[in-house]
KEDOTOR-717721 format. One record per residue (C-alpha): residue in one letter; x negated, y, z. Coordinates in steps of 0.05 Angstrom, whole numbers, plus 32768, in hexadecimal, padded with zeros to 4 digits. Layout:
aXYZ...
! end
This chain:
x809F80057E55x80E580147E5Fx80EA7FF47E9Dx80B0801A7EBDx80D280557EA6x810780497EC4x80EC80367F0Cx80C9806F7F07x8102809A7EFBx8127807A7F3Ax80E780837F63x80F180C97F53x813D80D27F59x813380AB7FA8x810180DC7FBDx812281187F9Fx816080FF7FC7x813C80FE800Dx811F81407FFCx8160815F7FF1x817F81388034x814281598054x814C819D803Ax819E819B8033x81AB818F8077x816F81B2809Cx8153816580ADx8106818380B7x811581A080FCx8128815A8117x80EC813680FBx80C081758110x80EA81608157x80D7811C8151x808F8120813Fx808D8156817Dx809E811A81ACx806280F6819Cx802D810B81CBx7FDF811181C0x7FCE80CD81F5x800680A181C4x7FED80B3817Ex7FAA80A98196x7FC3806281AEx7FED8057816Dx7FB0806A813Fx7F8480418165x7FB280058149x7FAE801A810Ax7F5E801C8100x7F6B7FDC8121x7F937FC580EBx7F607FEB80B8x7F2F7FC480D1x7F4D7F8680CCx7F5F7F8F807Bx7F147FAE8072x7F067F5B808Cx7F367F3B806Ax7F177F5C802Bx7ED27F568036x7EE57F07803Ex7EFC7F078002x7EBF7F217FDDx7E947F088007x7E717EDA7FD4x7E707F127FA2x7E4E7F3B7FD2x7E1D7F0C7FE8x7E0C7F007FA3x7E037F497F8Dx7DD47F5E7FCDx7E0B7F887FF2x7E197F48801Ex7DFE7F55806Cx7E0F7F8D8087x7E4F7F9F804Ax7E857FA38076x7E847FE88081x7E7A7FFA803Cx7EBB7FC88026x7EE37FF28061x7ECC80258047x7EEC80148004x7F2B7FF18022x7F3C803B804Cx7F2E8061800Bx7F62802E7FDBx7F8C80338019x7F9A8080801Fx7F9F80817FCEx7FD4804E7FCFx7FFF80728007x7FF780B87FDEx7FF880A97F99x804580A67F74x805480587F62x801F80387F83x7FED80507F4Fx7FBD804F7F87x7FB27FFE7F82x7F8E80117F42x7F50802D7F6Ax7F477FED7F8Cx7F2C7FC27F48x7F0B80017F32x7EE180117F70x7ED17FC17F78x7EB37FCC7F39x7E85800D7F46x7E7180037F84x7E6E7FBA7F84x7E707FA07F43x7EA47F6E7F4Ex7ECE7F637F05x7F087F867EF3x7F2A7F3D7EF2x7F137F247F2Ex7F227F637F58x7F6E7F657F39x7F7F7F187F46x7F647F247F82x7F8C7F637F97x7FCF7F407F7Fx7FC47F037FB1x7FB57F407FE9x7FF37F5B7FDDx80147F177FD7x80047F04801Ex80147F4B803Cx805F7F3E8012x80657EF98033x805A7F0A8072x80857F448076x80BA7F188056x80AF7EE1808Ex80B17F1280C4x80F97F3080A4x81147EE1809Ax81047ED680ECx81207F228105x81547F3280D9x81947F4A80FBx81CD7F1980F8x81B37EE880BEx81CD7EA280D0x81957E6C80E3x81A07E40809Fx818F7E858073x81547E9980A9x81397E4E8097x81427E508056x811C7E95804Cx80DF7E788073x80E37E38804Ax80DF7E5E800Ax80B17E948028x80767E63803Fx80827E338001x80677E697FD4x80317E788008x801D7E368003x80317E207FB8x7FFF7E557F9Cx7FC67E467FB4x7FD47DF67FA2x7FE67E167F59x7F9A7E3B7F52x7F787E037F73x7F917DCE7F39x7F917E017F0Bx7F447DFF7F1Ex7F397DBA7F27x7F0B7D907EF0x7F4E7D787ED4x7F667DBE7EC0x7F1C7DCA7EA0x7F2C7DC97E5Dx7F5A7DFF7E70x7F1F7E307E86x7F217E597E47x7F717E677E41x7F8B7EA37E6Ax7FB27E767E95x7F6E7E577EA2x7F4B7E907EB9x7F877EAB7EE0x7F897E6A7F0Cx7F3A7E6A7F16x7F407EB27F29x7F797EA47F55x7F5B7E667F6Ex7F127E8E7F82x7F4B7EBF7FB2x7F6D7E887FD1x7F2E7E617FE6x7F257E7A8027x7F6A7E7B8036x7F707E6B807Ex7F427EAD8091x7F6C7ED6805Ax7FB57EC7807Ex7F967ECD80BDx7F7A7F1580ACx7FB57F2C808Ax7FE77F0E80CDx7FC47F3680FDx7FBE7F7280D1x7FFE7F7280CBx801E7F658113x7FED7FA58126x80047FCA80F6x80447FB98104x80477FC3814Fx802480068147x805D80188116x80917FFF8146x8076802E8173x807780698150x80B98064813Cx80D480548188x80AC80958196x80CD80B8815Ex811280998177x810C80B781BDx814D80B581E2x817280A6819Fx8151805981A0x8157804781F0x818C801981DDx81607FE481B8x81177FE281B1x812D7FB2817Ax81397FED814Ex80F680008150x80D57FCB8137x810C7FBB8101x8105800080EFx80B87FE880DDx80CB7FAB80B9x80FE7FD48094x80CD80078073x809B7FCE8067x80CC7FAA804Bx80E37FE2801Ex80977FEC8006x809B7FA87FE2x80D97FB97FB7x80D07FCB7F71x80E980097F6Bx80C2803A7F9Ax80C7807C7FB0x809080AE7F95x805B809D7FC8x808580737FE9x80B680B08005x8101809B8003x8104804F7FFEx80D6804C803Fx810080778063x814A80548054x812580098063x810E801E809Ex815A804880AAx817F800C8098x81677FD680C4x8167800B8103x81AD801280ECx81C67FCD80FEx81AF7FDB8147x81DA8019814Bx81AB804F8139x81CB8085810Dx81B6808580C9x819680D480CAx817A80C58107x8159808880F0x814480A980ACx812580E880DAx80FE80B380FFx80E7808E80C2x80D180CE80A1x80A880DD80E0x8087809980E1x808380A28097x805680EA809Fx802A80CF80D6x8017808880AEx800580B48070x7FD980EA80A1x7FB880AF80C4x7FA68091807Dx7F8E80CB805Cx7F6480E6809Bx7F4480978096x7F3880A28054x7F0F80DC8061x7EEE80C68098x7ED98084807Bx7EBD80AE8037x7E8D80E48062x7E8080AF809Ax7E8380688082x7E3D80508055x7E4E80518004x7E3E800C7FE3x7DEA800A7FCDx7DE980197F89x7E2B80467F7Ex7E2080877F58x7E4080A47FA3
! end
């Protein structure tokens, strides 16, 4: 309890900090500037990337389920209903203060669906486990100056855990472990076990969500850069990795405001950019992630089928 409060309180005191930088030293005009360079033809060809990349988790989730689904009646023809879902969880997560937005994800499982509580939050902890290990594996391989033996070792540890989890469910789940079935350990590693079972599709879904998304946030913030990143279209993308990176920490801004913005500032920083003009940048890539999640959102609620059965 008093650690929450207290990572709460820092989420709080980080975004109250960029909010006076913003304020303090008249900061909007330069994102305003920066947004301003971005012209209709590019953010059409950036957000085309990122309902790419929509797409792609929508699939990688209705994998996942697709058993469930199957055995429930909402199995051919789901997929639009489960990207429907997936572009509703994903605008609540990037709006909502400390991540409180992952909670919709079990809960709408469950209405529209009727996938368990259980299931759906096992489930949603192994998603977020492969997004977190791929980011991490893409930092090991690009970040600035680390020495090879470190870069190695990273990966090493990185793709161990990838690959010692599923192992762990799979004997957890095995006819030895049976007797086991009824303790919570049990159940977790069945649970766990049911995720990881399609694993190959899963890591392939979640690496090519994630180099679109990526390159589409690369883009944006060499577009936001301008004459300010010419230098090194390395900055750009490490500016990316940067506020990825940051949105795996534990201590995160109040919808994600502050701590995205100084990752993504202080890996452009090693390439030379100036930390304001890297944090301006990052606060415009920032603003057009959250509009292009939120007008998804919307669209995918008055557009996109709801599941047979929900009280939509």
């Amino acid at each position: 309890m008093m650690r929450t409060f207290v990572l709460r309180g820092l989420a709080v005191v980080i975004s109250v900090a960029l909010l006076w930088w913003l304020v303090a030293s008249d900061r909007w005009q330069g994102v305003g500037a920066r947004l301003a360079r971005i012209d209709v033809a590019e953010l059409i060809g950036v957000a085309s990337l990122f309902a790419a990349s929509y797409a792609m988790r929508g699939a990688r989730i209705h994998g996942e389920f697709r058993d469930e689904l199957i055995a429930s009646g909402h199995g051919p023809g789901s997929y639009p209903r489960i990207l429907r879902l997936t572009l509703v969880h994903n605008a609540l997560v990037n709006v909502l203060p400390f991540r409180s937005g992952e909670v919709a994800f079990p809960l709408l499982l469950g209405r529209w669906f009727g996938i368990a509580t259980s299931r759906a939050v096992v489930s949603l902890l192994w998603l977020r486990a492969q997004d977190a290990i791929v980011v991490l594996a893409l930092a090991a391989l690009v970040w600035p100056g680390l020495p090879m033996a470190w870069r190695a070792l990273a990966l090493i540890v990185v793709v161990g855990g990838a690959i010692a989890v599923p192992m762990w469910a799979r004997h957890h789940a095995s006819s030895m472990a049976r007797e086991q079935a009824s303790t919570r350990l049990g159940k977790l590693g069945a649970l766990l076990e049911r995720s990881t079972r399609r694993n190959t599709a899963g890591w392939l879904w979640t690496i090519g969500n994630w180099s679109v998304k990526l390159i589409a946030e690369a883009w944006l913030v060499a577009l936001a850069l301008g004459a300010d990143g010419h230098a090194s279209a390395a900055a750009a993308a490490l500016g990316a990795i940067g506020a990825e990176l940051a949105a795996i920490l534990p201590v995160q801004g109040v919808a994600g405001f502050g701590t995205f913005e100084a990752g993504a500032a202080a890996l452009m920083r090693t390439q030379g950019i100036a930390l304001d003009i890297g944090l301006e940048a990052a606060l415009a890539l920032h603003a057009v992630v959250l509009a292009l999640a939120l007008l998804a959102g919307l669209v995918a609620l008055v557009a996109l089928p709801a599941a047979r059965g929900s009280p939509e």
